[in-house]
C-alpha positions, 0 to 999 in steps of 0.5 A, spaced: 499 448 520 507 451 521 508 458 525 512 462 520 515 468 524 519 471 519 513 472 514 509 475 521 515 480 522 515 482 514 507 482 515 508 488 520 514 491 518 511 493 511 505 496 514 510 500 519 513 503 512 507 504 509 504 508 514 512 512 514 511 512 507 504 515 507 506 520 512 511 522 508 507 523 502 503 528 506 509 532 507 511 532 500 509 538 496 509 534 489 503 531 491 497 532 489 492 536 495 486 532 492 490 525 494 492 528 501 484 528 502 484 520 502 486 518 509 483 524 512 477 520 508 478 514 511 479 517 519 472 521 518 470 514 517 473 512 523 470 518 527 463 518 524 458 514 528 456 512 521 459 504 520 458 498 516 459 494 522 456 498 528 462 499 533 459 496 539 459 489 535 465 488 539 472 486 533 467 486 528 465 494 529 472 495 530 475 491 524 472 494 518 474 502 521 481 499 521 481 497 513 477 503 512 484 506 515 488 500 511 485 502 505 486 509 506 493 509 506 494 504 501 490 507 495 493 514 497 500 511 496 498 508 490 495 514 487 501 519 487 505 519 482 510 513 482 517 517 481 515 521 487 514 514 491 520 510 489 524 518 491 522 517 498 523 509 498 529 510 497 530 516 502 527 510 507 532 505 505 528 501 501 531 497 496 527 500 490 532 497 485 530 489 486 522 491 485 524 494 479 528 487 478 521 484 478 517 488 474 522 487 468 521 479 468 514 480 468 514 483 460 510 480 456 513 479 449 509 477 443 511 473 438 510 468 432 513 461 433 512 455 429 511 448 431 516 443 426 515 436 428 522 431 429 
């Protein structure tokens, strides 16, 4: 097993800039209030002495709050409108562009063909 320490740092600088996203979004009065509610959700889960994996489970307890958190925070930023995402991607810095980019190569395109034998 080879260490890739670029794919680690790229690991943790998406989650920094999905949680920076999410804060932003919370500030945003374009957004929905019903879609602000789902990382409160996710805190009073972590809050709550109601777990699937009981806290005093030492790692395991305290690794299903931090996907609940995780999970929270992804499904909020995926349920608010698009543009208003990209809007603050951009004003993050992010380079919207080249996500665009990739999405256009992934079109389908349905067409007939016909096989000619040589």
């Amino acid at each position: 097993m080879s260490y890739e320490p670029r794919r680690s740092v790229g690991f943790w600088a998406g989650l920094i800039r999905q949680f920076r996203l999410a804060w932003r979004l919370l500030w945003d009065y374009r957004v929905p209030a019903w879609t602000k509610l789902l990382p409160f959700i996710a805190m009073v889960y972590i809050i709550s002495p109601i777990d699937f994996l009981p806290d005093w489970m030492l790692g395991l307890g305290q690794l299903d709050d931090i996907g609940v958190l995780l999970l929270g925070v992804r499904l909020f930023t995926e349920v608010v409108p698009e543009e208003i995402v990209l809007q603050h991607l951009e004003a993050m810095g992010v380079n919207v562009s080249r996500w665009q980019e990739e999405d256009d190569e992934q079109t389908v395109i349905e067409a007939e063909y016909e096989v000619k034998e040589e």
